[in-house]
DOMI-548909 format. One line per 2 residues: their letters; for each residue x, y, z of C-alpha. Coordinates in steps of 0.05 Angstrom, whole numbers. Layout:
a> X,Y,Z  ...
END
This chain:
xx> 279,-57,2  256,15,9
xx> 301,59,-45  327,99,19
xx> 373,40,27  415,78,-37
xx> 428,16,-71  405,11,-140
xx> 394,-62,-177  365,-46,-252
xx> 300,-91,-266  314,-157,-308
xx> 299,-159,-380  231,-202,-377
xx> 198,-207,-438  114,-203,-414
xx> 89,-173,-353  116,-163,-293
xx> 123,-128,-225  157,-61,-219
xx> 222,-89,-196  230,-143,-263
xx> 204,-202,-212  144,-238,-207
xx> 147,-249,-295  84,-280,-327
xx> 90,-340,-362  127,-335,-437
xx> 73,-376,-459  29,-326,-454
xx> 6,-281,-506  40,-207,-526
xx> 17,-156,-472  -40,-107,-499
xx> -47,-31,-481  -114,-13,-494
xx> -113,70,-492  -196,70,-506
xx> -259,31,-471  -276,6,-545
xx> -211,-22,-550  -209,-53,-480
xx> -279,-77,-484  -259,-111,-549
xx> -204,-154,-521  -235,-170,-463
xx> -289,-197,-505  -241,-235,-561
xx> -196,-262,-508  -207,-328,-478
xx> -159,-310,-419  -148,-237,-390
xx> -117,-204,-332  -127,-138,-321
xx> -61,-98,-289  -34,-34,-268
xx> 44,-4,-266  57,-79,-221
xx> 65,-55,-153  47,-128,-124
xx> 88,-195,-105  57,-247,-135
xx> 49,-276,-209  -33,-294,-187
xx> -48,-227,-184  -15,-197,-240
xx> -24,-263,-296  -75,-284,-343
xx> -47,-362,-340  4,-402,-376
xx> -15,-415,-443  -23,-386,-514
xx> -95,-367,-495  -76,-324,-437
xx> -61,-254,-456  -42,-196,-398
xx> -82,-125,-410  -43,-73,-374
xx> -75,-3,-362  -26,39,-350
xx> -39,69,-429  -119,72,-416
xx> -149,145,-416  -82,174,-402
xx> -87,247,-387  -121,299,-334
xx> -175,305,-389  -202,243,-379
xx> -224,258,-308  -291,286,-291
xx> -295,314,-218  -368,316,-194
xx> -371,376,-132  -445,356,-127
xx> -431,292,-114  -368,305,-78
xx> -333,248,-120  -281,240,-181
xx> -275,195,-240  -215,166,-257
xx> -182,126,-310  -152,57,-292
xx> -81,89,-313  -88,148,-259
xx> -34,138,-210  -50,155,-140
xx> 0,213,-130  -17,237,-192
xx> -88,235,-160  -74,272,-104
xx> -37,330,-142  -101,327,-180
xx> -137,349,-125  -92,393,-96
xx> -99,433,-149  -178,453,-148
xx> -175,512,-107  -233,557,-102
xx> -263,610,-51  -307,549,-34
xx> -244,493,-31  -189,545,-12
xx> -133,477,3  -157,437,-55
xx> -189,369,-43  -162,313,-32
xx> -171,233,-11  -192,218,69
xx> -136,168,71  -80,147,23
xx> -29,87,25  43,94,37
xx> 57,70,-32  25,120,-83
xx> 61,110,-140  11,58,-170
xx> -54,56,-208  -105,82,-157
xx> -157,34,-191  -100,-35,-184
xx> -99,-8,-112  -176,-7,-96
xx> -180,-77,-124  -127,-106,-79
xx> -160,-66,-12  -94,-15,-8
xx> -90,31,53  -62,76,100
xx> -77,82,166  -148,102,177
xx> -197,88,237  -243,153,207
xx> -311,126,190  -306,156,117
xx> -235,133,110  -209,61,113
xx> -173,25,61  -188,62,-11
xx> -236,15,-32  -279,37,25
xx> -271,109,-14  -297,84,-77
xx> -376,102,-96  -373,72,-152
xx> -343,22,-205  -343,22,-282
xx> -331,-47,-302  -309,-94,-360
xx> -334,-157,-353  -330,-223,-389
xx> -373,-210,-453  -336,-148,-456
xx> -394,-105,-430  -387,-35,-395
xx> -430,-34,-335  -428,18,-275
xx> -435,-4,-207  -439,37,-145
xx> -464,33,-75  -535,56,-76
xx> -557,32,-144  -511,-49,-130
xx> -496,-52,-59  -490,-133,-61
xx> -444,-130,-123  -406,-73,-98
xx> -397,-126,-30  -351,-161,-72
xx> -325,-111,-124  -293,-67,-73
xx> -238,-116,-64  -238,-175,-119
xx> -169,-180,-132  -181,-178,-207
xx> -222,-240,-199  -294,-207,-225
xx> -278,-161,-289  -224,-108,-309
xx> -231,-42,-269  -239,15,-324
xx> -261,68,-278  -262,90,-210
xx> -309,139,-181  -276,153,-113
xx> -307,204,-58  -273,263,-44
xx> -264,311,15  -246,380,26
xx> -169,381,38  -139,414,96
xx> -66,432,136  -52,380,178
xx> -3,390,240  45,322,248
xx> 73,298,313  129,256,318
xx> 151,218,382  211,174,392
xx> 188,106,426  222,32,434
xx> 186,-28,423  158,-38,498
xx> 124,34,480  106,6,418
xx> 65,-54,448  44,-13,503
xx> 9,31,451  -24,-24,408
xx> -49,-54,483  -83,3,486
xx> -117,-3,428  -140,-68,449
xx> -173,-47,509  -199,12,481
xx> -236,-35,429  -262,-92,474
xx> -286,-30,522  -301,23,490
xx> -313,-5,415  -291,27,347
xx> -312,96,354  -254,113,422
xx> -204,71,381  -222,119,322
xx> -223,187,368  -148,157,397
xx> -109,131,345  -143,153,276
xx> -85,161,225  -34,140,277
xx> 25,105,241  96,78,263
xx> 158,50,236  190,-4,271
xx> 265,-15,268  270,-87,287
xx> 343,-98,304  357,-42,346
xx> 289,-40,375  274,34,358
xx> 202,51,342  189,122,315
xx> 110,148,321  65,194,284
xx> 7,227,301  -43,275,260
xx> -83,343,281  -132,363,223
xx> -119,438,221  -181,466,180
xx> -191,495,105  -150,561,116
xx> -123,581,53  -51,615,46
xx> -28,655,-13  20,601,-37
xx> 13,555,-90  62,498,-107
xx> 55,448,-152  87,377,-124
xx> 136,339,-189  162,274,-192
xx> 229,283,-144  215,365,-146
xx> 173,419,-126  164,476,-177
xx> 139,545,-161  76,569,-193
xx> 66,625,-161  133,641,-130
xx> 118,701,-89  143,707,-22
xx> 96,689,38  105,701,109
xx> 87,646,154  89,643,225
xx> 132,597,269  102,537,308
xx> 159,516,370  162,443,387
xx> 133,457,454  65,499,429
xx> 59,424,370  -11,383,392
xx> 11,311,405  46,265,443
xx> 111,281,462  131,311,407
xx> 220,301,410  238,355,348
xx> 282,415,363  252,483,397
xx> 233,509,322  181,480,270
xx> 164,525,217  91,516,184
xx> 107,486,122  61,469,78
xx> 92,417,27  141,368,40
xx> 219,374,14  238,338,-39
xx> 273,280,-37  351,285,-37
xx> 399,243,-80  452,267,-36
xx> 423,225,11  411,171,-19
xx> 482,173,-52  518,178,16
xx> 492,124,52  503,81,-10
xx> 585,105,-5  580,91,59
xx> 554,18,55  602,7,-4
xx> 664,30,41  640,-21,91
xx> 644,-83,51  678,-136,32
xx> 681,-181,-19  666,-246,21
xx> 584,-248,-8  613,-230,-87
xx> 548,-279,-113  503,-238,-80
xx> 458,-202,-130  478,-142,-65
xx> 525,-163,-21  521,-94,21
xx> 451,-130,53  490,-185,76
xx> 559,-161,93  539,-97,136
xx> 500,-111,208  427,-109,197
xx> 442,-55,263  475,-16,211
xx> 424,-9,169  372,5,215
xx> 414,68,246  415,97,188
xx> 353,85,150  321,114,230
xx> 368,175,215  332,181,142
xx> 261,169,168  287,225,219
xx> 300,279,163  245,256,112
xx> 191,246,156  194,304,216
xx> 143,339,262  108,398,225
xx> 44,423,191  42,401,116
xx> -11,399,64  -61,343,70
xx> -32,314,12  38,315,39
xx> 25,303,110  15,228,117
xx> 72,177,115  85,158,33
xx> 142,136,-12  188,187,-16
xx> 203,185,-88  172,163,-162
xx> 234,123,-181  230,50,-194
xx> 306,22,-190  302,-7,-135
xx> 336,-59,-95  298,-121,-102
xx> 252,-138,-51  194,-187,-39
xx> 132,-147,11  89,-187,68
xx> 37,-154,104  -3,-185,153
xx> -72,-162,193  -81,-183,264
xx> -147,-169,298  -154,-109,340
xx> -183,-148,395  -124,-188,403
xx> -70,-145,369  -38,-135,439
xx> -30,-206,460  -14,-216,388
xx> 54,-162,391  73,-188,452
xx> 78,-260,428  105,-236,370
xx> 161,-202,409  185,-265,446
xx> 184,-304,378  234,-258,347
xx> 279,-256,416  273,-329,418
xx> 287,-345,342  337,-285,331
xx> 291,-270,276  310,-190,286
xx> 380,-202,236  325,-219,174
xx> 314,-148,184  339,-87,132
xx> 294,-53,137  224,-19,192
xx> 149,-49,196  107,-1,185
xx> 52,-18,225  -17,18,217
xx> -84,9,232  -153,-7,195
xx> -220,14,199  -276,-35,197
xx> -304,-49,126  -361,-93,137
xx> -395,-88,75  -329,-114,34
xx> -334,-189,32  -264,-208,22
xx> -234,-138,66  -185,-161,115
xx> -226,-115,160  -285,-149,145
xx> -299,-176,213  -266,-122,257
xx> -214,-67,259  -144,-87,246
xx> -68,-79,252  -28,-82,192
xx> 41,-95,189  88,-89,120
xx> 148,-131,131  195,-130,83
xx> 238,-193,62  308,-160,37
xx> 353,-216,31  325,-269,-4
xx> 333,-249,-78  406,-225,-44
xx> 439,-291,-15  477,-336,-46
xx> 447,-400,-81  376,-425,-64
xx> 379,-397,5  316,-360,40
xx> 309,-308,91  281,-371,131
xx> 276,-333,198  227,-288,160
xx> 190,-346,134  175,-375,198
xx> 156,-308,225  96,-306,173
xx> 76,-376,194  84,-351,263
xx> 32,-302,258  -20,-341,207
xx> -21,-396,256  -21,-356,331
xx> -48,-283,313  -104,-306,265
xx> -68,-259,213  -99,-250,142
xx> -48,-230,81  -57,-165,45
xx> -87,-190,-34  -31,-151,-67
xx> 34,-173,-27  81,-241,-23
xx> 42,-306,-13  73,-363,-49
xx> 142,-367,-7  112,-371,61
xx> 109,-438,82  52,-481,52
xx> 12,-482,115  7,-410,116
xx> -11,-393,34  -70,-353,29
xx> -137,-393,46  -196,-363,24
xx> -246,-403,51  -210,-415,120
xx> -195,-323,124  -263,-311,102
xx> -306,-368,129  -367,-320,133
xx> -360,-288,70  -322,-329,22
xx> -375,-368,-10  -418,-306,-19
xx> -359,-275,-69  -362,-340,-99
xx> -433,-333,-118  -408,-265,-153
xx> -356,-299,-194  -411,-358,-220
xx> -449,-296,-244  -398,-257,-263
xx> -347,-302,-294  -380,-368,-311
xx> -312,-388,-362  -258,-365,-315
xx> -235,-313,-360  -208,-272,-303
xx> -180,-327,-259  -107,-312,-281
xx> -42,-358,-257  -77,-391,-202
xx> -143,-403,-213  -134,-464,-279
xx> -105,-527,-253  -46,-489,-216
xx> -17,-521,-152  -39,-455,-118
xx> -106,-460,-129  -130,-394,-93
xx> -196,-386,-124  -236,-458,-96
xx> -296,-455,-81  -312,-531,-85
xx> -335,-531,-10  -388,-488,-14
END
């Protein structure tokens, strides 16, 4: 659940790793967790350890991802100590690229840039594209093939931004990859799911940041699939580069149960500098320079974009608001006044007691006021968490990539299932629904193949109902599209409660390219040391490559 929904559920007391929201906990049989703060020291329990698994701040779904296995000999090394600090980054302008520490977080990143003004930069630098969720380790991120919405051939997911990669690997050696001196290992260190070493470093590219003027149009879901039947007709006619000139950065939130779709589209605005400089916080925006600037007023009707459904004045404004707790805190007293006490076992009966209609008004109304027509600083501009916090209601995350030559055919079957099924009151709350580049030199890239379209579904209710019961309609959904839309599963999201039939399969989502990353992992990690939960005798056996 997105923290907009104002209800706050404290994580668990877990004793070990575990994701962000106290789910997902590694094994107690595991060792302690170790915080390395230097390379020596990480090198030297990568090297003494029989089992590792390198992880970030836990912003995944999924104990494979983020556990070194289930006995004494695992042990987890988390990053989020390693090279702390701006000092420990090294921006190259020569090379137009930045090193950072496996313990960087991606906002944190992005203020980074920000920040190097010059005559030369005048907005700062920043990232091409960046992922709605920015609140975890930028290098956890690259290794799980995180993204926004990017069709721009230097954008993509952000391990299509990465140059290079400074590496632990089994014998605890430090080795430095990147794409013209390794481009087969890079193939398969782009995106390895922690599979092929612990990420120390990465050495992402960098562009010259600049104002970016958003439009904002109010749709349903007929517009909706309209839009992405475009997109497959553009592709199967045209090919990648019209679908890239259309719909680049394009990004929409789908409110299910009332059927309301809101759009957003993106006009790169140049370098122009301005005399003001603020510096973004976690939750606030402080003044450094707090002089007064005069800036001049954009009306709805002069905005670049598609229909653009905001009042008759937008004002330039060059960083987003701040989140507001008032917010937050009234639609919570508003859900509380609502309910009763019929779903008391719930772990948060207001999910289940309140129409998911309910909370899809009003999360629209939030998206509304958070998210509105305007032109904001490249760092601000593109759809992203709203806030640093991490008390969150508890949530498991699916996202699943349909082909863009099919995505069309793919929503509208997709539509009928949910009318059919009634699958619209699993719903709290939108999809956010974006699109993907092509990466076709990352072997295990969703994108691999072809462009895609991603959409984040999030399952609200199950950790919420009462007993052993599952957001079911939601299940079948997932097994829905796996089985008719030829979706693949994002590496860092929910796999293990979709129905068996549609767990991740590596060799039948990557048929052309599977066997090559296996050939990287023989090389790489001959003893398994990195194969975490599920890759030692586990039931979910992810890493198998016994066909090839």
């Amino acid at each position: 659940m997105f923290v907009w929904l104002g209800v706050v559920v404290l994580a668990s007391a877990v004793q070990g790793w575990q994701n962000y929201q106290g789910e997902w906990p590694c094994s107690s049989r595991q060792q302690s967790d170790i915080y390395p703060r230097t390379l020596e020291e990480l090198q030297r329990n990568v090297r003494d350890n029989r089992y590792v698994k390198g992880v970030g701040s836990g912003h995944s779904w999924d104990s494979y991802i983020g556990c070194a296995g289930t006995t004494s000999e695992a042990v987890n090394i988390v990053m989020t100590e390693f090279e702390k600090g701006d000092r420990h980054v090294d921006l190259d302008l020569d090379d137009m690229s930045i090193k950072v520490p496996a313990s960087m977080m991606t906002r944190d990143l992005l203020r980074y840039l920000d920040e190097q003004r010059s005559d030369q930069y005048p907005r700062g630098l920043s990232l091409r594209s960046y992922p709605w969720w920015i609140d975890q380790t930028l290098c956890g991120a690259v290794a799980t093939g995180t993204h926004g919405s990017s069709m721009h051939e230097d954008g993509g997911s952000l391990s299509s931004q990465v140059r290079c990669l400074g590496m632990v690997l089994a014998d605890g050696e430090y080795k430095k990859f990147c794409e013209d001196t390794h481009p087969e290992e890079m193939q398969a260190l782009r995106v390895s799911a922690g599979r092929l070493g612990i990420i120390a470093h990465c050495f992402m590219k960098v562009i010259p940041s600049e104002n970016v003027r958003v439009s904002r149009q109010a749709l349903n879901r007929r517009g909706l699939i309209r839009d992405v039947e475009t997109m497959e007709e553009l592709f199967i006619s045209r090919g990648e580069g019209a679908l890239a000139r259309r719909f680049d950065n394009t990004q929409y939130a789908w409110f299910v149960p009332t059927d309301s779709v809101q759009k957003w589209t993106y006009e790169l605005q140049g370098t122009r500098s301005t005399n003001r400089s603020l510096n973004r916080g976690i939750g606030s925006y402080n003044l450094s320079n707090p002089e007064t600037v005069e800036l001049p007023e954009l009306r709805a009707d002069q905005m670049v974009g598609e229909n653009v459904t905001e009042g008759s004045n937008e004002t330039l404004s060059l960083e987003r608001q701040p989140v507001s707790m008032e917010d937050l805190m009234e639609l919570a007293e508003e859900a509380m006044s609502r309910q009763d006490n019929s779903s008391s076992t719930a772990r948060d009966p207001l999910l289940l007691n309140l129409p998911p209609s309910w909370w899809s008004d009003r999360i629209e109304n939030l998206f509304l006021r958070w998210y509105p027509s305007g032109t904001f600083s490249y760092k601000d501009a593109f759809l992203q968490n709203p806030t640093s916090g991490t008390e969150y209601t508890t949530y498991d995350q699916y996202e699943y990539s349909v082909p863009i030559s099919s995505a069309g055919r793919c929503m509208r079957r997709m539509a009928r299932f949910i009318d059919r099924n009634q699958v619209s009151s699993a719903f709290r709350s939108p999809v956010l629904v974006r699109l993907v580049k092509a990466e076709n030199n990352i072997l295990l890239s969703n994108t691999r193949d072809e462009p895609r379209l991603y959409m984040n579904v999030n399952d609200d209710l199950s950790y919420n109902m009462r007993g052993d019961q599952e957001n079911e309609p939601l299940r079948e959904l997932g097994h829905f599209l796996r089985n008719n839309c030829d979706a693949r599963l994002h590496w860092g999201k929910t796999k293990s409660t979709l129905p068996r039939s549609s767990d991740l399969d590596g060799e039948g989502d990557y048929q052309d390219t599977w066997c090559d990353f296996g050939r990287f992992v023989s090389q790489l990690d001959p003893t398994k040391k990195f194969a975490g939960d599920a890759g030692r005798g586990s039931s979910r056996y992810y890493w198998d490559w016994s066909e090839c």
